[in-house]
C-alpha positions as CSV (number, residue, x, y, z in Angstrom):
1,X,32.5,-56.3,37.6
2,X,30.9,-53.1,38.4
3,X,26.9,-53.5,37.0
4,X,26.2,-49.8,38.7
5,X,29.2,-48.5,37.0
6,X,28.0,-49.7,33.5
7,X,24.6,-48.6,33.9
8,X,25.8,-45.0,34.6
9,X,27.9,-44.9,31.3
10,X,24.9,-45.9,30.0
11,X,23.2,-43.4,30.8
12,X,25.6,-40.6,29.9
13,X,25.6,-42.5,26.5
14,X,21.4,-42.3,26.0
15,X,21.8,-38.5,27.1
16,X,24.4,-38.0,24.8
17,X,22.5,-39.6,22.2
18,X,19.5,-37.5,22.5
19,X,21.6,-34.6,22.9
20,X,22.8,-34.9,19.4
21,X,19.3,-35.7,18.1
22,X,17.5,-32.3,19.2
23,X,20.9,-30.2,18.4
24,X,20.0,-32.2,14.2
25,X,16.4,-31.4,14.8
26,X,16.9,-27.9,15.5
27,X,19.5,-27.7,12.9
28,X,16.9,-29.2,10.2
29,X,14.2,-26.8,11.4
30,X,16.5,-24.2,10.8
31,X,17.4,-25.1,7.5
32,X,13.9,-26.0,6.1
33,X,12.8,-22.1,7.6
34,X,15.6,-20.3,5.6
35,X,13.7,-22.6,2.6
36,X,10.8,-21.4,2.9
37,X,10.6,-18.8,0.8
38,X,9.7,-15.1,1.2
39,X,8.7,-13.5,4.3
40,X,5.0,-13.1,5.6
41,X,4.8,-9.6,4.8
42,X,5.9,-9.9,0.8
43,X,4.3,-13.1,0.2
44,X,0.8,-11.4,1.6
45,X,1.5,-8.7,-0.8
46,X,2.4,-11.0,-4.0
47,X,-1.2,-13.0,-2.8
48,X,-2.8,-10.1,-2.9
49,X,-1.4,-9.5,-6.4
50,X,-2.4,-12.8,-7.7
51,X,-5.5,-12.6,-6.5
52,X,-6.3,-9.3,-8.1
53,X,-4.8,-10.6,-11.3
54,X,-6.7,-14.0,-11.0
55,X,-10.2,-11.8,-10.5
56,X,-9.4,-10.0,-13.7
57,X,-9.0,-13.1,-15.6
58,X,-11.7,-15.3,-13.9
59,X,-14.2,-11.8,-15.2
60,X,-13.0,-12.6,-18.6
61,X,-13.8,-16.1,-18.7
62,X,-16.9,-15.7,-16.9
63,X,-17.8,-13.6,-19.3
64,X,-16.8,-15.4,-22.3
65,X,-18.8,-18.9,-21.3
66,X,-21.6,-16.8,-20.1
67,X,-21.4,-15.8,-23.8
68,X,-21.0,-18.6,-25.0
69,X,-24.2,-20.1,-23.7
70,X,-26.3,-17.7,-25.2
71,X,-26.1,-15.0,-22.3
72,X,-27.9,-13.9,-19.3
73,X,-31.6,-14.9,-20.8
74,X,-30.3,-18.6,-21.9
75,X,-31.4,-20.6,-19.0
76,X,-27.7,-21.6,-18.6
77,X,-26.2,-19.6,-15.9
78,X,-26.5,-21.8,-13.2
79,X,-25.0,-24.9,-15.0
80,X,-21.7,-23.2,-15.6
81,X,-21.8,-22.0,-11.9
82,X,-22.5,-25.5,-10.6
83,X,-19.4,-26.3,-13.6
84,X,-17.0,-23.9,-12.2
85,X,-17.5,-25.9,-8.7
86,X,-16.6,-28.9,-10.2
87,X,-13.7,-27.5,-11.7
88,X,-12.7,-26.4,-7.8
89,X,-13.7,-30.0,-6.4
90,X,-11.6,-32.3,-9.1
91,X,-8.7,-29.1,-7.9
92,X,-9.5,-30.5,-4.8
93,X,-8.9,-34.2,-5.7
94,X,-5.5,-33.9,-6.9
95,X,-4.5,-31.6,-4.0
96,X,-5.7,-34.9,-1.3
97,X,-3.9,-37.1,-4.0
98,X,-0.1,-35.4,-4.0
99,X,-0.9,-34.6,-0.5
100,X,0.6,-30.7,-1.1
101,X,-1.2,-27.4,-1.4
102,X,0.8,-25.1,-3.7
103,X,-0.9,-22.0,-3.0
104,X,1.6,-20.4,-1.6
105,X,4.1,-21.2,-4.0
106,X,2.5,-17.8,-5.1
107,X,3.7,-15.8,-2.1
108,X,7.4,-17.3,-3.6
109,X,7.1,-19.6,-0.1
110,X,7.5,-23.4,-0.1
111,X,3.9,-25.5,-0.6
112,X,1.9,-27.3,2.6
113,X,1.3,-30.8,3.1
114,X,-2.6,-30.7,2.6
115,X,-3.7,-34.0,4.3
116,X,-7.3,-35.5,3.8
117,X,-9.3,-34.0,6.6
118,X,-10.8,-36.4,9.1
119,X,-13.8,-34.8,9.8
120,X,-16.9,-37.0,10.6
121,X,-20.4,-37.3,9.1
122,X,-21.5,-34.6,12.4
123,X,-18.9,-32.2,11.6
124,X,-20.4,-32.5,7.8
125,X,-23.6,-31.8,8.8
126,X,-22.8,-29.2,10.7
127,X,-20.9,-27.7,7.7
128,X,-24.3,-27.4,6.0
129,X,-25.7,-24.1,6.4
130,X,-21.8,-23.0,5.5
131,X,-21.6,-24.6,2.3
132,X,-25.2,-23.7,0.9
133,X,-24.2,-19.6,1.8
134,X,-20.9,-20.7,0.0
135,X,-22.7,-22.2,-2.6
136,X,-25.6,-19.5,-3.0
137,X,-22.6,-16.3,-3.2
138,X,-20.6,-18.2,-5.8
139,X,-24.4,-18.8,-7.8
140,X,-25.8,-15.7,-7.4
141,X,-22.0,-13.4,-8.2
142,X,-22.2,-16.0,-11.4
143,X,-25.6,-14.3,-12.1
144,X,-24.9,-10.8,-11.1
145,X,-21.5,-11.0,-13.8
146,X,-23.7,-12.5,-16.6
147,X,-26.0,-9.1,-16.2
148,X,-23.6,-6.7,-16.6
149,X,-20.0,-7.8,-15.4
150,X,-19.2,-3.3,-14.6
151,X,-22.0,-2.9,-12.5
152,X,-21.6,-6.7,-11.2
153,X,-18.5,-6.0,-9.8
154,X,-19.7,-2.3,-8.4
155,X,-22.5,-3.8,-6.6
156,X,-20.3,-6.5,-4.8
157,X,-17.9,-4.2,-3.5
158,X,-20.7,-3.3,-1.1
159,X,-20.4,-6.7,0.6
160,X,-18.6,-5.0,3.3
161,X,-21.8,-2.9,4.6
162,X,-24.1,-6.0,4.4
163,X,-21.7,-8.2,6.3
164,X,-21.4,-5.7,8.9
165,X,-25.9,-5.0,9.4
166,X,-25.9,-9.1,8.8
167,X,-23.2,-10.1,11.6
168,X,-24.8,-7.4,13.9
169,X,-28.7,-8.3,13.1
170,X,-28.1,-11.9,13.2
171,X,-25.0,-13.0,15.1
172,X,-24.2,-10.6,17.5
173,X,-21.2,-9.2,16.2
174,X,-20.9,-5.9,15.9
175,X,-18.0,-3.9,13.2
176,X,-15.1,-1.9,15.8
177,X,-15.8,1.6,15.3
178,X,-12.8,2.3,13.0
179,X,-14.3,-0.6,10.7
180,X,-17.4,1.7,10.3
181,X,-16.2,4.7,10.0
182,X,-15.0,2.8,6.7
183,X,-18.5,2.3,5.4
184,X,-19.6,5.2,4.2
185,X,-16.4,5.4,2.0
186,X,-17.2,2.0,0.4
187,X,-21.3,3.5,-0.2
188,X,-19.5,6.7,-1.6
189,X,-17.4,4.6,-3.8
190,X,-19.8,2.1,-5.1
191,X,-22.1,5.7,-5.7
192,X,-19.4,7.5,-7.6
193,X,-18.5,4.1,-9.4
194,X,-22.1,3.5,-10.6
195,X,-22.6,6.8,-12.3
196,X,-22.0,7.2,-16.0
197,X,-21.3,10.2,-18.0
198,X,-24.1,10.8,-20.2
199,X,-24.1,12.5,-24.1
200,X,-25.7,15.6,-22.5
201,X,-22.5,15.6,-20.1
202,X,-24.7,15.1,-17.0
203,X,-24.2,11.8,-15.0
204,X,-27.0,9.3,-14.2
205,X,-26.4,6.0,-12.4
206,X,-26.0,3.4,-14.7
207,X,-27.4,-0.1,-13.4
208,X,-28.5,-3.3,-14.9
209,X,-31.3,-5.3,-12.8
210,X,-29.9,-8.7,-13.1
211,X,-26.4,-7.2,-11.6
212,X,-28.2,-5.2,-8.8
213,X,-30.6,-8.1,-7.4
214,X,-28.0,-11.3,-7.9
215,X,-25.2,-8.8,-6.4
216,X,-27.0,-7.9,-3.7
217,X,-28.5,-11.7,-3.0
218,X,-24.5,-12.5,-3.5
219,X,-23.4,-10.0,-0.6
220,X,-26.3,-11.5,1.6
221,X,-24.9,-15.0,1.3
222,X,-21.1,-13.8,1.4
223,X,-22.2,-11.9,4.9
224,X,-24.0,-14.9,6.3
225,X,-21.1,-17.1,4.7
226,X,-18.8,-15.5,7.0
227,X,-21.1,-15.4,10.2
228,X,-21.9,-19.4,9.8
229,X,-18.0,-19.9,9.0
230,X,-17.1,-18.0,12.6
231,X,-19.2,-20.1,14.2
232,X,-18.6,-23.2,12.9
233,X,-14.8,-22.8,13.2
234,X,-15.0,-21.9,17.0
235,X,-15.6,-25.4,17.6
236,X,-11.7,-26.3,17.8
237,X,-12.4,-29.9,17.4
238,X,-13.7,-29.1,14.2
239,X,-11.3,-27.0,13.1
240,X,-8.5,-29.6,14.2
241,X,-10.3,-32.4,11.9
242,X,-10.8,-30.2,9.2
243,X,-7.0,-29.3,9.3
244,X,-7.1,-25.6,7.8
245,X,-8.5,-23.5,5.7
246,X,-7.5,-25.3,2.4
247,X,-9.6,-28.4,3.5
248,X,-12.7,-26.3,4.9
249,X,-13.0,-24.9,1.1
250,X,-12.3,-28.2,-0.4
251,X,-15.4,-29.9,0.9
């Protein structure tokens, strides 16, 4: 009898309604954060962890099916670098497949969804110069390791100095002042690390060729890596279709 009357009780009803459904969805969100595991600070810290943990290992098997080859002069190196990339890529595959990324199940957090990314043949080819830097430091550390896996490892820890002359040179991107006051610690390291105690009891740098020449071609594509990744990443629509880090590697 009263239409006006109804409709307002209607009204009250769809406000109730979505009333209760944010109060749920807030309660849900709640509940799925108290899930999800560690904080940010510990679970960067158990990463970091795992990752050192994970270098140590991947050295040893490096090493092992750079042995098993035949070594540094067998003509081989490359083909188990291009092999470890497909390792990565069929990875890759079953990530897209189960649609989860369980990296950070390491971090003692809960996994992401890891969606196929939706970038287009453009975004690919602007991905290019990216993945051949990628493609080149992974090569060339595979290279440096197979010369002498010590003095590999000493001469990549000065990545750091060639990113910073390679992102001022060639993309305009100067270190903070407090990032090279850091440098000539890192020189003074990799210096004190190289020398070797000799029978006399003097110390002489000890260096293999191999290790110096693919370490430092590895450092020049990590520092140009990163300096093609900044760029290609400030293009946000890129970055959306991509949909994280996890993806950008994948491809």
């Amino acid at each position: 009898h009263h239409p006006r009357r109804w409709e307002h009780f209607s009204t009250i009803a769809s406000s109730r309604k979505q009333l209760l459904n944010r109060v749920h969805s807030n309660f849900y969100q709640q509940q799925i954060a108290k899930m999800a595991g560690a904080p940010d600070s510990v679970a960067l810290l158990l990463f970091f962890v795992f990752w050192y943990a994970g270098n140590m290992k991947y050295n040893e098997y490096n090493t092992a099916a750079l042995g098993a080859v035949g070594g540094k002069t067998s003509g081989l190196t490359m083909t188990v670098a291009t092999m470890q990339l497909g390792v990565c890529a069929i990875y890759a595959l079953i990530m897209w497949a189960v649609k989860l990324n369980p990296a950070k199940l390491f971090g003692l957090q809960m996994p992401e969804k890891q969606n196929f990314p939706q970038v287009t043949t453009a975004d690919l080819i602007k991905s290019i110069p990216l993945a051949f830097c990628a493609a080149g430091a992974h090569a060339a550390t595979v290279f440096a390791l197979g010369g002498d896996p010590l003095f590999g490892q000493i001469v990549k820890s000065a990545e750091p100095v060639v990113a910073a002359i390679v992102g001022t040179v060639f993309y305009n991107k100067a270190p903070s002042f407090y990032k090279v006051c850091c440098l000539p610690i890192i020189v003074g390291g990799v210096a004190f690390a190289s020398l070797k105690k000799g029978d006399d009891g003097s110390y002489a740098l000890k260096f293999d060729t191999t290790a110096l020449v693919f370490g430092m071609i590895a450092n020049s594509f990590a520092a140009f890596k990163g300096g093609e990744n900044s760029k290609l990443m400030a293009d946000k629509g890129v970055a959306k279709r991509y949909g994280g880090v996890g993806n950008q590697f994948a491809v």
